[in-house]
C-alpha positions as CSV (number, residue, x, y, z in Angstrom):
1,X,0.0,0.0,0.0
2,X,1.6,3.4,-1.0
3,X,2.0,5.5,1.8
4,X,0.1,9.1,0.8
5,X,1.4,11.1,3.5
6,X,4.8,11.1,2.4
7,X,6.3,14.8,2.1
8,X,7.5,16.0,-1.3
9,X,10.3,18.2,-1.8
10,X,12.0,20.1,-4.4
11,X,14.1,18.2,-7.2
12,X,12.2,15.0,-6.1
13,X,11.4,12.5,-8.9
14,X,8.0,12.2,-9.0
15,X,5.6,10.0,-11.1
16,X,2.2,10.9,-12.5
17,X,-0.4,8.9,-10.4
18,X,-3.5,9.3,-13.2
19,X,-3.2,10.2,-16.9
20,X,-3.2,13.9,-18.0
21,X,-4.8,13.4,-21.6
22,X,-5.3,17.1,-21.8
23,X,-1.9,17.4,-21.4
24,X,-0.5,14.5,-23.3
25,X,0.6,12.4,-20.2
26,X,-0.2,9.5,-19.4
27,X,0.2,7.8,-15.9
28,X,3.5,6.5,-14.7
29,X,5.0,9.4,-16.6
30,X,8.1,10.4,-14.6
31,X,9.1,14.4,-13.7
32,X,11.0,16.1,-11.6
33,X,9.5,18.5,-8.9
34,X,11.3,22.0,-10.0
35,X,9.2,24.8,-7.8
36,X,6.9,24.8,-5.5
37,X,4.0,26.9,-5.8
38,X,1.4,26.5,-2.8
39,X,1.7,24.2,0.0
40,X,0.3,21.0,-2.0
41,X,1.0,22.1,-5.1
42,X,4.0,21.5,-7.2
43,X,5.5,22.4,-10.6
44,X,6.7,19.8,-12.4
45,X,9.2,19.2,-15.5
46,X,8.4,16.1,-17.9
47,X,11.6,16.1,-19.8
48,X,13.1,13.1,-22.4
49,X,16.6,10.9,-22.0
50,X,18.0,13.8,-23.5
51,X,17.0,16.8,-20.9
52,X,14.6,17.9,-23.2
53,X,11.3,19.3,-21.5
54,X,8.3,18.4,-23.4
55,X,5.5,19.4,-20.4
56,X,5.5,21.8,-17.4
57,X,2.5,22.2,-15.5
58,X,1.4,23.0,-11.7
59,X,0.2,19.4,-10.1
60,X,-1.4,18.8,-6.5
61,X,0.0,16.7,-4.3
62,X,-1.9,14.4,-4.1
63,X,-1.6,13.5,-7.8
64,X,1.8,12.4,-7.9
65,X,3.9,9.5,-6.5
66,X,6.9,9.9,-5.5
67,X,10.0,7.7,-7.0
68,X,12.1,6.3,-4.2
69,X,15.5,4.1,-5.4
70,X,16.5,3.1,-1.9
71,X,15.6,0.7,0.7
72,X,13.5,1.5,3.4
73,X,15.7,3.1,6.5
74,X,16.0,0.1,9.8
75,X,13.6,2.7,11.9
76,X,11.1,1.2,9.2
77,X,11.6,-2.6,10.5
78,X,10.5,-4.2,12.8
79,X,12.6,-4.2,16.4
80,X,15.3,-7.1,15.8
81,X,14.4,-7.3,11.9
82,X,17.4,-6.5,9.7
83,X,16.8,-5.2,6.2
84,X,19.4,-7.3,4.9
85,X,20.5,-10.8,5.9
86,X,24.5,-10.7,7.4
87,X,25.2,-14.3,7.7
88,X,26.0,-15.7,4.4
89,X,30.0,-15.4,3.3
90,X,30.7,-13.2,6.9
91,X,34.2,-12.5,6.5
92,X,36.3,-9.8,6.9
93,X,34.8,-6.1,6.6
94,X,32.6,-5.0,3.8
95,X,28.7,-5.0,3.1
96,X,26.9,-8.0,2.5
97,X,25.2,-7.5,-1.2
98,X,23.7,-11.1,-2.4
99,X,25.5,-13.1,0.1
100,X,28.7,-11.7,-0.9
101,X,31.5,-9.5,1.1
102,X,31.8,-6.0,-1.3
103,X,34.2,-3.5,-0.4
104,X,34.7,0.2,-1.2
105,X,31.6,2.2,-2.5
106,X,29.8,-1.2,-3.6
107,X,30.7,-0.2,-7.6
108,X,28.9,-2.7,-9.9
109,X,26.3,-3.9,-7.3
110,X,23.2,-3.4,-7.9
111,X,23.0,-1.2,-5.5
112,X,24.7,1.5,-7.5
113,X,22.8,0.1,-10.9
114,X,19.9,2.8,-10.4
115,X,18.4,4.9,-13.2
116,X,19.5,8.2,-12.4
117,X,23.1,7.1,-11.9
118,X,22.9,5.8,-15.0
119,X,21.0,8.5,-17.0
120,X,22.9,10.9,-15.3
121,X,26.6,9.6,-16.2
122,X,25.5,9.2,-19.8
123,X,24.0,13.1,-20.1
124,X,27.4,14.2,-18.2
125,X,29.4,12.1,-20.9
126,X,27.6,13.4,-23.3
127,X,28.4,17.0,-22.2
128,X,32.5,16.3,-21.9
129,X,32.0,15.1,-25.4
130,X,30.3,18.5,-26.7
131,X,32.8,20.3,-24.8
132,X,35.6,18.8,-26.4
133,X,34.6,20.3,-30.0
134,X,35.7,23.8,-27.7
135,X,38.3,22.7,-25.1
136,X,41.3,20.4,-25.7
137,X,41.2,17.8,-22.3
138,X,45.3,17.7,-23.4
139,X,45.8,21.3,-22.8
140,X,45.2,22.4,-18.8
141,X,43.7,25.5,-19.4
142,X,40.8,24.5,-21.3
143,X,40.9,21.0,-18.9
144,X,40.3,23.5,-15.8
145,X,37.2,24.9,-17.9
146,X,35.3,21.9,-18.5
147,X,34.3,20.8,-14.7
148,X,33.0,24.5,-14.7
149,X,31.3,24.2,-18.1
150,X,29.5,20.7,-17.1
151,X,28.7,22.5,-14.1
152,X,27.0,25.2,-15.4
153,X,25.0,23.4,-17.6
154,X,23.7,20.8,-15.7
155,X,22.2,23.8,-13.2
156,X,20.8,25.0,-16.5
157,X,18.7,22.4,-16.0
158,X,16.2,21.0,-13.3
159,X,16.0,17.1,-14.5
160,X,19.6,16.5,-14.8
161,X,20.3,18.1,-11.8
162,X,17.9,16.2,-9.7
163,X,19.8,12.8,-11.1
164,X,22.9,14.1,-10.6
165,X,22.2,14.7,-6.5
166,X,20.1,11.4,-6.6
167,X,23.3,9.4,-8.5
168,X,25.7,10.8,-6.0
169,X,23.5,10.8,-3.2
170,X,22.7,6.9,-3.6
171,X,26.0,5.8,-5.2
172,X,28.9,8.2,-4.8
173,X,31.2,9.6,-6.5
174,X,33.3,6.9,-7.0
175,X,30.6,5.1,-9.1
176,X,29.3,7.7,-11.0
177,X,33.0,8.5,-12.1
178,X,33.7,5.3,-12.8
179,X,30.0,5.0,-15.0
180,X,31.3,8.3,-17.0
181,X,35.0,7.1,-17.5
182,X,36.3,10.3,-19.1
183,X,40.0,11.5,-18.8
184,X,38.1,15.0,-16.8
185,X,35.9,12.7,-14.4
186,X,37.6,13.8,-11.5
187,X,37.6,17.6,-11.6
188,X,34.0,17.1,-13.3
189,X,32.7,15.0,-10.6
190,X,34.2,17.0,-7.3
191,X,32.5,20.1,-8.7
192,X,28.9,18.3,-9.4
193,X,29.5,17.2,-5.5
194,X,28.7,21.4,-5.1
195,X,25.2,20.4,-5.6
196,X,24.6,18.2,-2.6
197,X,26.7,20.0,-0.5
198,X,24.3,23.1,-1.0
């Protein structure tokens, strides 16, 4: 049973509980909460794979769902009740992910396999690769311009942004460096970290 009361906030991904046909929507369709306009009511960016808005419209409350990509916190469960099994393969330090010890930041678990790390690295990658038609990654000059560049475009808009806080928020930045795998990943990456640090 979904759980109505649950409070919405800005840049939360949101999904459309009834269709829209008035507006071309249907339900399911996914957005991205981008202002809020009266206590319940919300305005929210439809936008393609490519960042692309196709709808913006004011929604109530009470007509969205809310997209959540992690796992209920333990002050959920039960007293005792562990979310996650720790007996199978216990050795040495490290989480337990399908009855296997992973270490670090959990990189290619499916922990880290969510959409918006995913979507997210491949817009970013896509940026570095439009940048690179105007700065040479070779030269550092124009390499010190691009984290500001990706930067600045991914405030530019409300979608991306909201997978890139959700990517690092659920996977770090070590996998979402790792799921863009470009020679400016770093620099690129410690300035997108601005956005959660806000």
């Amino acid at each position: 049973m979904v759980n109505t009361l649950v409070r919405l906030q800005l840049l939360d991904v949101v999904a459309l509980k009834a269709p829209l046909p008035e507006h071309n929507l249907n339900a399911g369709q996914v957005g991205t909460l981008v202002e809020q306009l009266a206590p319940d009511v919300y305005e929210v960016e439809f936008s393609d794979d490519h960042g692309q808005t196709y709808a913006m419209l004011p929604l109530r409350n009470d007509q969205l769902l809310k997209l959540v990509y992690l796992p209920p916190s333990r002050e959920f469960n039960a007293p005792g009740e562990s979310p996650m099994g720790n007996t199978i393969h216990q050795h040495g330090a490290g989480d337990n992910i399908a009855g296997d010890k992973v270490m670090r930041d959990k990189i290619n678990t499916q922990i880290n396999h969510s959409q918006d790390l995913t979507q997210a690295a491949k817009d970013i990658k896509t940026l570095l690769t439009q940048l690179e038609n105007d700065y040479d990654p070779t030269k550092p000059t124009d390499k010190a311009m691009m984290p500001a560049k990706v930067v600045e475009a991914v405030d530019k808009n409300p979608t991306l942004k909201a997978r890139v806080i959700n990517a690092l928020k659920e996977g770090g930045s070590t996998a979402l460096e790792e799921a863009i795998a470009h020679p400016v990943v770093k620099p690129v990456v410690a300035a997108l970290k601005g956005f959660i640090d806000v």
